[in-house]
N, C-alpha and C positions, 0 to 999 in steps of 0.2 A: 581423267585428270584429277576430281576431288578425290579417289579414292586415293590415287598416287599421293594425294598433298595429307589424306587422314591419314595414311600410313609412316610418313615424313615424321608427322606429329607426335604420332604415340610413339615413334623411338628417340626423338631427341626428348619427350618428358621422363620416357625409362631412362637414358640414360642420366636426366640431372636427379631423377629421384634419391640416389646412395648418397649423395652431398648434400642434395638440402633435409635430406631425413637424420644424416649424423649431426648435422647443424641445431636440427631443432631437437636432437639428442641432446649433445653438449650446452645449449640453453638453458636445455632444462633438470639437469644435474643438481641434483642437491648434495651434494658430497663432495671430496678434496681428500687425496690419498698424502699422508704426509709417514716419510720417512724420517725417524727420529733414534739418535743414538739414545741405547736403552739407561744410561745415569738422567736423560729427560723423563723419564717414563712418569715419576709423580708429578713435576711440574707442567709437563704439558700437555696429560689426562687434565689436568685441573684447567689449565688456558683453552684446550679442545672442548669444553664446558660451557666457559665465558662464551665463548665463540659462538658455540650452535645456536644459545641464546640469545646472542645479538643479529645474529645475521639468519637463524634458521637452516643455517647449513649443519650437515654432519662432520666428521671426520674419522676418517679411516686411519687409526696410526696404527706403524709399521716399528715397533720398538727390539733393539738387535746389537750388538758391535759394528759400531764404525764401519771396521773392517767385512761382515759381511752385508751390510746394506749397499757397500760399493760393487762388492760381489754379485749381489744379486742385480745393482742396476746395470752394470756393465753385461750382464748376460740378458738384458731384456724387460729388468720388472718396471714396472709402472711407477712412476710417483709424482706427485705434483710439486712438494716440498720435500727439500733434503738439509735435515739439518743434523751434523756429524761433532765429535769430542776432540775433533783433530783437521787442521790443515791439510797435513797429509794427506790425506786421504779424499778431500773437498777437493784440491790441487791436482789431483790424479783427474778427478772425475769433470774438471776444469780443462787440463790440458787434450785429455778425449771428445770432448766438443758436446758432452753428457751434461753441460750446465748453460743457464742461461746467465753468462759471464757476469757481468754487469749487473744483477741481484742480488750477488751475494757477498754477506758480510758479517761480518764477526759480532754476533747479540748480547753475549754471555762470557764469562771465564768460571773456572772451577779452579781445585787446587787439592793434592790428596793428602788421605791423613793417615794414620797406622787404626783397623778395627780389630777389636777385640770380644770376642765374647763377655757379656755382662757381669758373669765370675771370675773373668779374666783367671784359668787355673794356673797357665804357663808363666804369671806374674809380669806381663809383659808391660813395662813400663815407660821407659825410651829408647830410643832406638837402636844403643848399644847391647841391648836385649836382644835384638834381631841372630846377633852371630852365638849365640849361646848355645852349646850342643844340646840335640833333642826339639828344639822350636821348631813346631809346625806353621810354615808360613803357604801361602794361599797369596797368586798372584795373578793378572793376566797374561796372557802369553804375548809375545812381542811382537806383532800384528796388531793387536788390540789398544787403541789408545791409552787405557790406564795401564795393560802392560807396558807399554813404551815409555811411561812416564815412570813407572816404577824402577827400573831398569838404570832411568837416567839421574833419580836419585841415587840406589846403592850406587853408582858409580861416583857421585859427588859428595857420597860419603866416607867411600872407599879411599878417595886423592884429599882428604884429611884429615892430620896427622893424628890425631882427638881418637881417629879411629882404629890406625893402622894399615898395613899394605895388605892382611891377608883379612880384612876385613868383608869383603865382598866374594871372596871363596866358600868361608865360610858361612856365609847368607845363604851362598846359592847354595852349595849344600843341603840346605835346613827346607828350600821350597818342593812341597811334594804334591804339587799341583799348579799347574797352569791354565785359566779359565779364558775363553771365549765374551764373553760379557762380563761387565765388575760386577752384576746383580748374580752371577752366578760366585763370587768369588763370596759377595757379602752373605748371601747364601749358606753357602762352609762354613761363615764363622757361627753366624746366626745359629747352626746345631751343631755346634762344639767339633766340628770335625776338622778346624783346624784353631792354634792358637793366636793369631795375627795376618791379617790379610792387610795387602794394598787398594784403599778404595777413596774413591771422594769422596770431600765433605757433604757434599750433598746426599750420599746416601744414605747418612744414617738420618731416617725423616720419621717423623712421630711414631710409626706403625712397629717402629725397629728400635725404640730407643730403653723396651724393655729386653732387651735381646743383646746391644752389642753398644759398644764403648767407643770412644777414639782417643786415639794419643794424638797428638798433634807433632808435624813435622815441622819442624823451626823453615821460616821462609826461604833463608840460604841456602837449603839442602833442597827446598820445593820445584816444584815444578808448575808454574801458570798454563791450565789448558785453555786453548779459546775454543768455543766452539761458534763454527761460519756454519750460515743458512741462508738457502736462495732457493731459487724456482727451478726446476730440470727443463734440460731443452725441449725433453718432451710434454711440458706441461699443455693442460685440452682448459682448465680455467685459469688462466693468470690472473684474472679480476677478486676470485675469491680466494685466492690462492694467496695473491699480494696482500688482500687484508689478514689475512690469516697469521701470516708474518708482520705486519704491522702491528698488530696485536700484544704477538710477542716482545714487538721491540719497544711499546709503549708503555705509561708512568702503571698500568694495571698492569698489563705482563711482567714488567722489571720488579712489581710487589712478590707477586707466584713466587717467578723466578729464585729470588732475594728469601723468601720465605723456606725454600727445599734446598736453600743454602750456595746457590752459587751467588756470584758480585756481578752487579751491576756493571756496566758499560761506564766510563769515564767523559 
């Protein structure tokens, strides 16, 4: 009989061993995988900083286009925070049952500008420059949040009169590249290999600001990006996870933020 009752024993402790060993795993996690659209990449290398120092945690960021960090989550990757340059695409990963609903919310807006190379050779000035035969312009592709935004301005400059009807034919004409991230787009222009790209204001940040220019897009014609962040369904610490994003959305993060050029929250 005790043998029958040692033998009872030691399977029901093997069996609870895999849950309370991943348990006192995830206790003791010092890290937090955070997905971030790549125009965050200076401001929340700098908040992922703040961060480790106040709480001793790490952070893993995952910096990329919108469009493939949704890619990669829907096919399986891991992340604790996902914070993206577009609804769109939040909204997708929202209605796939990939978010934890109810955490997420809009931190930030951004807004694009025209970048130019620092010699600006193309003389690229406003944006009636853009249809000028011979401009090299440099854009996202229309997947890509800043693509999509781009896209929606030539077309809002296209439907006024200021500009013409065949205004946006020949734009499109002139773009000879379509990029996957704006940091690839800022990129191009950064070594002259192209005259004018669509990018945020935010990217053009100290490191860059011997390198490339901005024109500014009059509000009318602009495009307000917001960008939403929250917790994934699959998130393993919500505790530091949560502060992580608290972080970001407090009077210190909204300085960062404010500082690499996007606006504050209202």
């Amino acid at each position: 009989m005790n043998y029958r009752i040692t033998i009872i024993l030691l399977a029901v402790l093997l069996l609870a061993a895999p849950a309370g060993l991943a348990a006192q795993t995830d206790e003791a996690s010092d890290e937090i995988v955070v997905f971030a659209a790549a125009s965050l990449t200076g401001a929340f290398g700098e908040i992922g900083g703040i961060y480790g120092n106040e709480t001793n945690m790490s952070v893993a960021f995952n910096f990329d286009g919108s469009q493939s960090l949704r890619t990669q989550i829907e096919n399986g990757a891991y992340a604790d925070v996902i914070a993206f340059a577009s609804n769109k695409h939040m909204n997708a990963l929202k209605g796939a049952g990939l978010m934890n609903n109810s955490s997420v919310s809009v931190f930030t807006e951004n807004k694009l500008a025209l970048i130019v190379p620092r010699d600006n050779p193309a003389g690229i000035n406003n944006l009636s420059d853009l249809a000028r035969p011979g401009v090299k312009i440099v854009i996202g592709t229309k997947d890509v949040p800043v693509g999509d935004y781009a896209l929606q301005i030539i077309d809002k400059l296209a439907n006024d009169s200021a500009y013409g009807s065949e205004f946006k034919e020949k734009v499109m004409a002139n773009i000879i590249s379509q990029e996957t991230t704006v940091s690839f787009v800022v990129t191009k222009v950064a070594l002259g290999e192209a005259d004018v790209g669509f990018a945020y204001v935010s990217d053009v940040t100290a490191d860059l600001a011997s390198k490339v220019d901005q024109v500014e897009i009059p509000d009318r014609f602009n495009v307000i990006a917001d960008y939403p962040m929250g917790l994934s369904a699959e998130c393993k610490y919500p505790l530091p996870a949560q502060e992580f994003m608290d972080l970001v959305k407090s009077e210190e993060g909204g300085a960062v933020l404010e500082k690499y050029g996007f606006s504050p929250m209202a």
